[in-house]
C-alpha positions in Angstrom: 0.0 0.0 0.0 1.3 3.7 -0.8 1.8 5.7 2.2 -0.5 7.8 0.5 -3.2 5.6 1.0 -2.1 4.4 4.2 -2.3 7.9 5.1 -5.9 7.7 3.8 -6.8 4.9 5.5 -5.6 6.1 9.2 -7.7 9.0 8.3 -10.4 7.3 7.3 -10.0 4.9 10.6 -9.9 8.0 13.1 -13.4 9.4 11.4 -15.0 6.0 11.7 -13.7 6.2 15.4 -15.5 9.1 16.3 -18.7 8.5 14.3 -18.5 4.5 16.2 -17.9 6.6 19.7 -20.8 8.9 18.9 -23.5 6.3 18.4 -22.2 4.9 21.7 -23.2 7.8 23.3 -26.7 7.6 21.8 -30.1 6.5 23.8 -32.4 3.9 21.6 -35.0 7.4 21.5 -31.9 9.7 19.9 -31.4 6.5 17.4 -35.0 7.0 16.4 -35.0 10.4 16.5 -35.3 12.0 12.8 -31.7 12.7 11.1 -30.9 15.7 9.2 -31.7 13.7 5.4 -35.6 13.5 5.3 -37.6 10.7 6.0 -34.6 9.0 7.4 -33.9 8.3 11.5 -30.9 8.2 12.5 -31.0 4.6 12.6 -31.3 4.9 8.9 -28.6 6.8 8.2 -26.2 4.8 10.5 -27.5 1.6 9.0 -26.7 3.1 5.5 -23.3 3.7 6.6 -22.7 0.0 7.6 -24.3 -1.1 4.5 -22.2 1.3 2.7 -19.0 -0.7 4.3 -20.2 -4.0 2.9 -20.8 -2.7 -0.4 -17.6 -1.0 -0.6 -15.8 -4.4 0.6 -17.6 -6.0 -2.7 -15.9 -3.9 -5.0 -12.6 -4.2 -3.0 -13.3 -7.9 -4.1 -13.5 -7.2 -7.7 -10.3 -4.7 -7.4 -8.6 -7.8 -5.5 -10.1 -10.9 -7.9 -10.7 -9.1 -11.1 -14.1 -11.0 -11.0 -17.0 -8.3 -11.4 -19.0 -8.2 -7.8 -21.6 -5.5 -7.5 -21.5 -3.4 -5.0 -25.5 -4.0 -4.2 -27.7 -6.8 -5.6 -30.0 -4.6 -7.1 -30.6 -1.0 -6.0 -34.1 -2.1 -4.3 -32.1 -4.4 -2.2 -30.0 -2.0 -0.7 -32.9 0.4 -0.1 -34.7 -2.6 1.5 -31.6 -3.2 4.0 -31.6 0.4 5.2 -35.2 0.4 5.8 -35.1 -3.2 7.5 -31.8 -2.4 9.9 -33.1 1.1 10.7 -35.1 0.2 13.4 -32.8 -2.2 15.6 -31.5 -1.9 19.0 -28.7 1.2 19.4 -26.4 -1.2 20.7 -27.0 -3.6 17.6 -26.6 -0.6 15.4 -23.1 0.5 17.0 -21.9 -3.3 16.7 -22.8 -3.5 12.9 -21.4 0.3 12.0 -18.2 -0.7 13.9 -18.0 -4.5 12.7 -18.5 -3.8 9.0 -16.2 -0.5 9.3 -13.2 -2.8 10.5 -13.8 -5.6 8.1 -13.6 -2.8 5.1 -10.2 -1.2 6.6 -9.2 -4.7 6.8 -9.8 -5.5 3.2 -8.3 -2.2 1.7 -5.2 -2.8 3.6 -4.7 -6.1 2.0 -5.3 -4.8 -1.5 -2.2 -4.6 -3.8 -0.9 -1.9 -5.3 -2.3 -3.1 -9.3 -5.4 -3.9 -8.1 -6.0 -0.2 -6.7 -5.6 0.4 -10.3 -8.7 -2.1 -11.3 -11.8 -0.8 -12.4 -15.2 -0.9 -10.6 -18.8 0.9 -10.3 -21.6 1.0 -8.0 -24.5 -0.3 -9.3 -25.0 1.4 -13.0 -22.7 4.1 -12.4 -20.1 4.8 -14.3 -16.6 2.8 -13.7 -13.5 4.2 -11.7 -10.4 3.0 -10.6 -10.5 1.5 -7.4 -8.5 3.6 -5.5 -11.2 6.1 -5.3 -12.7 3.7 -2.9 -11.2 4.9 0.4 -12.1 8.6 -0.2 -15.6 7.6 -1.3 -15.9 5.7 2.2 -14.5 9.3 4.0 -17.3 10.8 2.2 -20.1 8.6 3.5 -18.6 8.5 6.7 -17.4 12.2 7.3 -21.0 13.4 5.6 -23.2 10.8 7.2 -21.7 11.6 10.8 -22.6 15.3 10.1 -26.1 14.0 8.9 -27.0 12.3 12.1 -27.7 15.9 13.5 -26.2 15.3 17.2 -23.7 18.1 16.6 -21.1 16.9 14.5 -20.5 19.9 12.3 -18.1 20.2 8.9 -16.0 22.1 11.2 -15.2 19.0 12.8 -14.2 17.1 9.8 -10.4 16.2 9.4 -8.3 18.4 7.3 -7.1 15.8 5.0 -11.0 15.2 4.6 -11.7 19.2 4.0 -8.8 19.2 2.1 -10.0 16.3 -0.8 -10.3 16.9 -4.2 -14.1 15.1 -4.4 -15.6 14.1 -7.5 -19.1 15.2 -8.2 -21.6 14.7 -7.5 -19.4 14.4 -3.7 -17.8 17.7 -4.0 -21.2 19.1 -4.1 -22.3 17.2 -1.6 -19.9 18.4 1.0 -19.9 21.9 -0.1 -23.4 21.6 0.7 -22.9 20.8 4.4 -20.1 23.6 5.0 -23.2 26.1 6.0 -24.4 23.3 8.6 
Protein backbone atom coordinates (compact mmCIF):
# COMPACT_ATOMS: atom_id res chain seq x y z
CA UNK A 1 0.00 0.00 0.00
CA UNK A 2 1.31 3.70 -0.82
CA UNK A 3 1.82 5.71 2.17
CA UNK A 4 -0.48 7.75 0.53
CA UNK A 5 -3.16 5.59 1.05
CA UNK A 6 -2.13 4.36 4.15
CA UNK A 7 -2.28 7.92 5.07
CA UNK A 8 -5.93 7.71 3.83
CA UNK A 9 -6.84 4.87 5.54
CA UNK A 10 -5.63 6.05 9.19
CA UNK A 11 -7.67 8.96 8.32
CA UNK A 12 -10.37 7.28 7.33
CA UNK A 13 -10.04 4.93 10.57
CA UNK A 14 -9.93 7.98 13.13
CA UNK A 15 -13.37 9.39 11.38
CA UNK A 16 -14.95 6.01 11.66
CA UNK A 17 -13.74 6.19 15.37
CA UNK A 18 -15.46 9.14 16.30
CA UNK A 19 -18.69 8.52 14.29
CA UNK A 20 -18.52 4.50 16.21
CA UNK A 21 -17.94 6.64 19.71
CA UNK A 22 -20.85 8.85 18.90
CA UNK A 23 -23.54 6.25 18.40
CA UNK A 24 -22.17 4.85 21.68
CA UNK A 25 -23.16 7.83 23.26
CA UNK A 26 -26.71 7.59 21.84
CA UNK A 27 -30.09 6.54 23.80
CA UNK A 28 -32.40 3.95 21.65
CA UNK A 29 -35.01 7.42 21.47
CA UNK A 30 -31.93 9.70 19.90
CA UNK A 31 -31.40 6.52 17.41
CA UNK A 32 -35.04 7.00 16.36
CA UNK A 33 -34.97 10.39 16.50
CA UNK A 34 -35.27 11.97 12.77
CA UNK A 35 -31.65 12.70 11.11
CA UNK A 36 -30.95 15.68 9.21
CA UNK A 37 -31.66 13.67 5.41
CA UNK A 38 -35.58 13.50 5.25
CA UNK A 39 -37.59 10.74 5.97
CA UNK A 40 -34.64 9.02 7.45
CA UNK A 41 -33.92 8.35 11.54
CA UNK A 42 -30.87 8.25 12.51
CA UNK A 43 -31.01 4.59 12.62
CA UNK A 44 -31.32 4.89 8.89
CA UNK A 45 -28.56 6.76 8.20
CA UNK A 46 -26.16 4.84 10.46
CA UNK A 47 -27.52 1.55 9.01
CA UNK A 48 -26.71 3.10 5.52
CA UNK A 49 -23.35 3.65 6.62
CA UNK A 50 -22.74 -0.04 7.56
CA UNK A 51 -24.28 -1.13 4.48
CA UNK A 52 -22.24 1.32 2.66
CA UNK A 53 -18.96 -0.65 4.28
CA UNK A 54 -20.17 -4.03 2.85
CA UNK A 55 -20.77 -2.71 -0.38
CA UNK A 56 -17.58 -0.99 -0.61
CA UNK A 57 -15.85 -4.39 0.60
CA UNK A 58 -17.61 -6.03 -2.67
CA UNK A 59 -15.86 -3.88 -5.00
CA UNK A 60 -12.57 -4.17 -2.97
CA UNK A 61 -13.29 -7.85 -4.05
CA UNK A 62 -13.53 -7.20 -7.72
CA UNK A 63 -10.26 -4.69 -7.36
CA UNK A 64 -8.61 -7.82 -5.47
CA UNK A 65 -10.13 -10.86 -7.93
CA UNK A 66 -10.66 -9.12 -11.07
CA UNK A 67 -14.09 -10.96 -11.02
CA UNK A 68 -16.99 -8.34 -11.43
CA UNK A 69 -19.00 -8.21 -7.84
CA UNK A 70 -21.61 -5.53 -7.45
CA UNK A 71 -21.46 -3.41 -4.97
CA UNK A 72 -25.46 -3.98 -4.22
CA UNK A 73 -27.73 -6.84 -5.58
CA UNK A 74 -30.02 -4.65 -7.07
CA UNK A 75 -30.64 -0.98 -5.98
CA UNK A 76 -34.09 -2.11 -4.28
CA UNK A 77 -32.08 -4.44 -2.18
CA UNK A 78 -30.01 -1.98 -0.65
CA UNK A 79 -32.94 0.37 -0.07
CA UNK A 80 -34.67 -2.63 1.47
CA UNK A 81 -31.55 -3.24 3.99
CA UNK A 82 -31.57 0.41 5.21
CA UNK A 83 -35.20 0.37 5.75
CA UNK A 84 -35.10 -3.19 7.45
CA UNK A 85 -31.75 -2.39 9.92
CA UNK A 86 -33.11 1.13 10.72
CA UNK A 87 -35.10 0.15 13.41
CA UNK A 88 -32.83 -2.19 15.62
CA UNK A 89 -31.49 -1.95 19.01
CA UNK A 90 -28.72 1.23 19.36
CA UNK A 91 -26.45 -1.25 20.69
CA UNK A 92 -26.97 -3.57 17.64
CA UNK A 93 -26.57 -0.58 15.45
CA UNK A 94 -23.12 0.53 16.98
CA UNK A 95 -21.90 -3.34 16.65
CA UNK A 96 -22.82 -3.55 12.92
CA UNK A 97 -21.41 0.28 12.05
CA UNK A 98 -18.16 -0.68 13.94
CA UNK A 99 -18.01 -4.46 12.66
CA UNK A 100 -18.52 -3.75 9.00
CA UNK A 101 -16.18 -0.45 9.27
CA UNK A 102 -13.21 -2.77 10.46
CA UNK A 103 -13.84 -5.62 8.12
CA UNK A 104 -13.58 -2.82 5.12
CA UNK A 105 -10.17 -1.24 6.58
CA UNK A 106 -9.15 -4.65 6.78
CA UNK A 107 -9.76 -5.52 3.20
CA UNK A 108 -8.33 -2.16 1.75
CA UNK A 109 -5.22 -2.82 3.62
CA UNK A 110 -4.67 -6.08 2.05
CA UNK A 111 -5.27 -4.79 -1.55
CA UNK A 112 -2.16 -4.64 -3.82
CA UNK A 113 -0.89 -1.88 -5.26
CA UNK A 114 -2.35 -3.15 -9.26
CA UNK A 115 -5.37 -3.90 -8.12
CA UNK A 116 -5.98 -0.19 -6.68
CA UNK A 117 -5.55 0.43 -10.26
CA UNK A 118 -8.73 -2.08 -11.28
CA UNK A 119 -11.77 -0.77 -12.41
CA UNK A 120 -15.20 -0.93 -10.56
CA UNK A 121 -18.80 0.92 -10.33
CA UNK A 122 -21.65 1.03 -8.05
CA UNK A 123 -24.54 -0.26 -9.32
CA UNK A 124 -24.96 1.41 -13.03
CA UNK A 125 -22.70 4.10 -12.37
CA UNK A 126 -20.06 4.84 -14.27
CA UNK A 127 -16.59 2.80 -13.67
CA UNK A 128 -13.51 4.21 -11.71
CA UNK A 129 -10.36 3.04 -10.58
CA UNK A 130 -10.54 1.47 -7.40
CA UNK A 131 -8.52 3.65 -5.49
CA UNK A 132 -11.23 6.15 -5.31
CA UNK A 133 -12.69 3.67 -2.93
CA UNK A 134 -11.16 4.86 0.42
CA UNK A 135 -12.09 8.64 -0.21
CA UNK A 136 -15.62 7.60 -1.27
CA UNK A 137 -15.89 5.71 2.17
CA UNK A 138 -14.47 9.25 4.04
CA UNK A 139 -17.35 10.85 2.16
CA UNK A 140 -20.12 8.59 3.52
CA UNK A 141 -18.56 8.53 6.67
CA UNK A 142 -17.37 12.19 7.31
CA UNK A 143 -21.03 13.42 5.58
CA UNK A 144 -23.18 10.76 7.20
CA UNK A 145 -21.72 11.59 10.80
CA UNK A 146 -22.60 15.28 10.07
CA UNK A 147 -26.10 14.04 8.93
CA UNK A 148 -26.99 12.25 12.14
CA UNK A 149 -27.66 15.92 13.45
CA UNK A 150 -26.15 15.35 17.19
CA UNK A 151 -23.72 18.10 16.57
CA UNK A 152 -21.07 16.93 14.51
CA UNK A 153 -20.54 19.89 12.25
CA UNK A 154 -18.07 20.21 8.89
CA UNK A 155 -16.00 22.10 11.22
CA UNK A 156 -15.21 18.98 12.82
CA UNK A 157 -14.17 17.12 9.78
CA UNK A 158 -10.38 16.16 9.44
CA UNK A 159 -8.27 18.37 7.33
CA UNK A 160 -7.07 15.75 5.03
CA UNK A 161 -10.99 15.23 4.59
CA UNK A 162 -11.71 19.19 3.99
CA UNK A 163 -8.84 19.19 2.11
CA UNK A 164 -9.96 16.28 -0.77
CA UNK A 165 -10.33 16.90 -4.19
CA UNK A 166 -14.06 15.08 -4.37
CA UNK A 167 -15.58 14.13 -7.52
CA UNK A 168 -19.09 15.22 -8.16
CA UNK A 169 -21.55 14.74 -7.53
CA UNK A 170 -19.43 14.40 -3.73
CA UNK A 171 -17.84 17.65 -4.05
CA UNK A 172 -21.22 19.11 -4.13
CA UNK A 173 -22.27 17.24 -1.57
CA UNK A 174 -19.86 18.42 1.02
CA UNK A 175 -19.95 21.91 -0.05
CA UNK A 176 -23.39 21.56 0.73
CA UNK A 177 -22.95 20.76 4.42
CA UNK A 178 -20.08 23.57 4.97
CA UNK A 179 -23.17 26.06 6.02
CA UNK A 180 -24.39 23.34 8.63
Amino acid sequence: MTTERAELLNVLRVATHRLVVAVERMSQEEAAAPSLLPGWTRGHVITHVARNADALRNLLDWARTGVETPAYRRASDRVADIEEGAGRDVDDLRDDLAESAEAFAADAEMLTDAAWLHEVRVLDGPLFRAALLLPRRLTEVELHHTDLGIGYKAADWTPKFAALRLPDPMAAWREERKSW
